[in-house]
N, C-alpha and C positions, 0 to 999 in steps of 0.2 A: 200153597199156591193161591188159593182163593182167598186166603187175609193178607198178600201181598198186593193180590188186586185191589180189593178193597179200598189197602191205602194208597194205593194210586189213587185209585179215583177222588179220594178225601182231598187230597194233597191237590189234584186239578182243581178243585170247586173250591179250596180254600185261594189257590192262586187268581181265578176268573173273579174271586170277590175282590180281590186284594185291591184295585183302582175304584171301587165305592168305599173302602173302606178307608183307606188312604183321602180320600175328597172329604168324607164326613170328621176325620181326626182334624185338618186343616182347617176346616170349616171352623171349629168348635177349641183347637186349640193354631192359634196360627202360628206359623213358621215363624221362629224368631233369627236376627240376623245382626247379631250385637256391631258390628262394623257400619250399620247405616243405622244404628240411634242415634238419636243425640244424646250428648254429654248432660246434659239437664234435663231432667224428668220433665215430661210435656201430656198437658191433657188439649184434646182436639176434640169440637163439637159441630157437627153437621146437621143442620137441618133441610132438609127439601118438602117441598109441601107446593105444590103446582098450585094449587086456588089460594095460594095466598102471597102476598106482598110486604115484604120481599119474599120472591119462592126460594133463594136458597141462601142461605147462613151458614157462615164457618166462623169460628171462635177459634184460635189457637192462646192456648194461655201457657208458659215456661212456672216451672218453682220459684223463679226470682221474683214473679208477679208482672215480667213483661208481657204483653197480649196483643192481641191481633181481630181486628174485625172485620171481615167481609159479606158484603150482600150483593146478591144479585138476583136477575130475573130472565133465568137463561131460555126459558119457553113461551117470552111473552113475543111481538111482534117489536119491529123495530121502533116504530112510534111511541109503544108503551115502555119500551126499553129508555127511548130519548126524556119519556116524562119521569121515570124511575130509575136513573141512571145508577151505573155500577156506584157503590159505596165502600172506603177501605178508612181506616183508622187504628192508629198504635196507640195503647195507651199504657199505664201504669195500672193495675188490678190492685186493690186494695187487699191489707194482711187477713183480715178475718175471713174475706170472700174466697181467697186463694188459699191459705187452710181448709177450709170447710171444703170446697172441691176435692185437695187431694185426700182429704181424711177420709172423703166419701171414697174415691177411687180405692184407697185401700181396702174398704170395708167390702167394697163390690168387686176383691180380686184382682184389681186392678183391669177390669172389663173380661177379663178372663170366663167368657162363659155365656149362654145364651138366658139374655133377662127380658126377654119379650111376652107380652102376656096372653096365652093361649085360649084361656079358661071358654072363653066366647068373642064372638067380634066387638067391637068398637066402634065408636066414630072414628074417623081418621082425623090425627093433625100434621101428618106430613112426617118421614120417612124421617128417625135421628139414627146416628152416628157417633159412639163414640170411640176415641182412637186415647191407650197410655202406652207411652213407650220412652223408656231411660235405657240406661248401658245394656243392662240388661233383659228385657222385655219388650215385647210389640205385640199389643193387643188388640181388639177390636171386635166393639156388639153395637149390632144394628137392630131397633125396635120402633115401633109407633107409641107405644102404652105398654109399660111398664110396671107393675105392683112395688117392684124391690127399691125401700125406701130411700137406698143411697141413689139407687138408679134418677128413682121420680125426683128428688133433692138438686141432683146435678143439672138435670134436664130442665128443674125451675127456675132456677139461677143463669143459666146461660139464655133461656128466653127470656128471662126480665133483662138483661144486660142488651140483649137486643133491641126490648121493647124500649130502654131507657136509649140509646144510640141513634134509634130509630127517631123517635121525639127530638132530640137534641138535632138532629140535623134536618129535620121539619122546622123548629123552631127556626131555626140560621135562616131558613128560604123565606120564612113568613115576617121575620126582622127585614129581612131585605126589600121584599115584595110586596107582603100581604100584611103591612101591623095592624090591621082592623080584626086580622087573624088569628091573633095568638091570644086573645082570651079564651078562645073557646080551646084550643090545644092546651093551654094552662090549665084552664078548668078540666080537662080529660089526664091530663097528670096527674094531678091532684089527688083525683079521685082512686084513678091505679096506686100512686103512691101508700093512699091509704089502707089499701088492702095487703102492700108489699110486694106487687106484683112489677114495681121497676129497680133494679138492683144497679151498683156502683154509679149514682146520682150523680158522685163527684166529679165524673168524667164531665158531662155536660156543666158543669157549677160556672165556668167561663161564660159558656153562651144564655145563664138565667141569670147573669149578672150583669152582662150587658142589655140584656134586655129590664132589670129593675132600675139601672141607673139614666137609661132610658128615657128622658123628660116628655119626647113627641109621642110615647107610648103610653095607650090609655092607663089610666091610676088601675084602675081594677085588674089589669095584665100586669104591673106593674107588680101590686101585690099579692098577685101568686106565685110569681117569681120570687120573688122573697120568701116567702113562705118555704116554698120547695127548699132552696137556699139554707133557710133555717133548721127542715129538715136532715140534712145533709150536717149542718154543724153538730145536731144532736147526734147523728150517728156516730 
């Protein structure tokens, strides 16, 4: 009678856990739901990061290397929003950048898993996101700082693609408005470029070429346009 009770009671305290423990499985392995993936394997990248400009960033890139870019500035006030307007662009992702993404996502599970880095705090650079999901799988880990190399890999590549986006459509406004301005935004290319900190160049290759061929645009904007440009051919 008394080891019947017992597991009673076992059996109550295992059920009373059962909805924490069910939250933490979900958490850590999420429910997958093959009728709302898509047909093509898809990596998704999120950045949010309030003090900075743009505060939030989504990347959607397919297997086929089609992609997707959005920026916005959901917590700015309306005026800074009018000076920093939504941003969206499709483009074509180049072979070697769209390999190496999904290689990484393999390597890292396919995001299956918590890659956030505990050890001590950090600076903050704003809240990422990352989402893989085909027929079969639907993943997703969110971290600030990361250690796990495929993680920090992915997380560099889709911030240079932004940093590179970001430039290119600065460029456009300063061709338009401001050409006494784009030397110094060329010259800050440059510079990142050299360190490999702006990724898929080629997207903007249109708007550094109209800006080299350029005649009313200073010779020294001119030829860092080119330059960059030339860049871009060596890749």
């Amino acid at each position: 009678m008394k080891l019947r009770a017992v597991s009673i009671f076992c059996a109550c305290l295992m059920f009373l856990a059962m909805p924490a423990l069910l939250a933490q499985n979900a958490e850590t392995n999420p429910i997958q739901n093959p009728a709302e993936n898509p047909t093509i394997p898809t990596i998704t990248y999120e950045r949010l990061w309030d003090a900075y400009t743009p505060q939030d960033v989504n990347i959607t890139v397919e297997q086929t290397g089609r992609a997707r870019y959005v920026s916005t500035n959901p917590l700015k006030t309306p005026d800074e929003r009018q000076t920093n307007p939504d941003y969206t662009l499709e483009f074509t992702m180049s072979e070697r950048t769209r390999q190496k993404l999904f290689r990484d996502a393999k390597e890292a599970n396919y995001f299956h898993g918590d890659f956030s880095y505990k050890k001590h705090p950090v600076a903050s650079t704003g809240k990422k996101t990352l989402t893989y999901a085909d027929q079969g799988r639907h993943y997703e880990t969110t971290f600030d700082y990361s250690d796990n190399k495929a993680i920090s890999e992915i997380n560099d590549i889709f911030q240079g693609i932004s940093y590179t986006l970001e430039h290119g459509r600065k460029l456009q406004f300063l061709h338009r408005y401001d050409r006494l301005g784009l030397e110094d935004e060329l010259k800050g290319m440059e510079e990142t470029a050299d360190t490999e900190n702006l990724q898929e160049l080629q997207v903007i290759a249109p708007t550094l070429k109209s800006i080299a061929d350029d005649t009313a645009v200073l010779n020294i904007a001119r030829d860092r346009a080119n330059r960059l440009l030339e860049k871009i051919h060596s890749q």
